[in-house]
N, C-alpha and C positions, 0 to 999 in steps of 0.2 A: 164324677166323684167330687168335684167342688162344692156343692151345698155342705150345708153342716150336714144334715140326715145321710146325705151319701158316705160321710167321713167318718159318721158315728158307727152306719153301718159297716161301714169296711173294717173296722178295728173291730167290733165285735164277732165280725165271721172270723178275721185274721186269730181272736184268740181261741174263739171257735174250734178252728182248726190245729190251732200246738194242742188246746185241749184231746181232740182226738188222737191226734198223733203221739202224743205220751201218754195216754192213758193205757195201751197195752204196755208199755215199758213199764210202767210205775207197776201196775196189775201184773205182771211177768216178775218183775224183779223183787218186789218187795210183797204186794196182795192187795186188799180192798181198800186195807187202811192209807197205803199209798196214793190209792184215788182218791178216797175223802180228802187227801191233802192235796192232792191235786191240784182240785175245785175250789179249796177253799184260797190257794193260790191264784188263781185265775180269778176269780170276784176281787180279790182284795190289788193284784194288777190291773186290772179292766176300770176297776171305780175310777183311781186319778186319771187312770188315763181319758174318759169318758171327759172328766171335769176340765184336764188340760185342754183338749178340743172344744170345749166348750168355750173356755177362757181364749183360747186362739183366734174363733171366729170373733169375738167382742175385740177383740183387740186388733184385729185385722187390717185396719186402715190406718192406726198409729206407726209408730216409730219405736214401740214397743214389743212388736210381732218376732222379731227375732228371737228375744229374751224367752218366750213361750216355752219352745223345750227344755230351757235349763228349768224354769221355773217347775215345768212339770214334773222333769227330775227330781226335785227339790218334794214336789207336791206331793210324788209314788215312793219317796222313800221314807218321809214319815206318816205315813197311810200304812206302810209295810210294814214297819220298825210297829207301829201302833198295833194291825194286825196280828204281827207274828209274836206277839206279847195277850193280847186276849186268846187267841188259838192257845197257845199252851197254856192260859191260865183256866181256861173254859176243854179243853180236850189233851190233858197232861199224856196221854197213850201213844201223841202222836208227837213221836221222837223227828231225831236229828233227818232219820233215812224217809221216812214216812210224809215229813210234812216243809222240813226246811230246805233239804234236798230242793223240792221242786218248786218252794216259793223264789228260794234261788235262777234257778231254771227259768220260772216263768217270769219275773223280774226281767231278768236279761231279753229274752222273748218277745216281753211286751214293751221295752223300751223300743226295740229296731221296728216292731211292728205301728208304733204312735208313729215314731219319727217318721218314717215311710209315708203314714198318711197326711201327717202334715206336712212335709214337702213335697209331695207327688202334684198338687195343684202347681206348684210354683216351677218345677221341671215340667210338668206340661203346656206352660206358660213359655217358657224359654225356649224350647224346642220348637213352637208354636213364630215365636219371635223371629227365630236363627233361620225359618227357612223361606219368612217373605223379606 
């Protein structure tokens, strides 16, 4: 999972997977229109995060690399804040429970699932280190 393409893929199945895994919740608890928000949750999480991995690999050899997750922080949440402003001006039906709820949710989600990917290289690195 060091290459970019490994990295990219890992975050993509990683949201992949909260996707499945709330989608009976949302569908249970609220209905269809809760998974319409879902999804549109999950695209508008996955894009900066896609972009931060992207920017991390370019940055990779500087003295910059650390900065990357805040940055990306910084990146998913006016990507979201932007999101969650066309979603309800383009699908007004999809209220507080149906859509913010779960950009909530998947926000949180996909911050632990980026960071994970991008330090997992560098704990396999360490671990790698610590045992020659």
């Amino acid at each position: 999972m060091k290459s970019l393409g490994g990295r990219l893929l890992a975050l993509v199945l990683g949201m992949l997977l909260i996707g499945l895994l709330l989608a009976p919740v949302a569908y249970g608890a609220i209905g269809l229109a809760a998974v319409e928000g879902l999804g549109y949750s999950l695209l508008l999480c996955l894009i900066p995060g896609l972009l931060t991995l992207l920017l991390s690999d370019l940055l990779r050899g500087t003295s910059l690399s650390p900065y990357v997750i805040l940055a990306g922080g910084g990146l998913r949440m006016v990507f979201v804040l932007l999101g969650l402003v066309l979603v309800n001006s383009l699908r007004p039906d999809l209220g507080f429970r149906e859509f913010t709820i779960w950009l909530l949710v998947c926000y949180l989600a996909a911050l632990a699932v980026e960071t994970a990917v991008i330090l997992a290289p560098a704990a396999r690195g360490k671990s790698v280190n610590d045992q020659s």
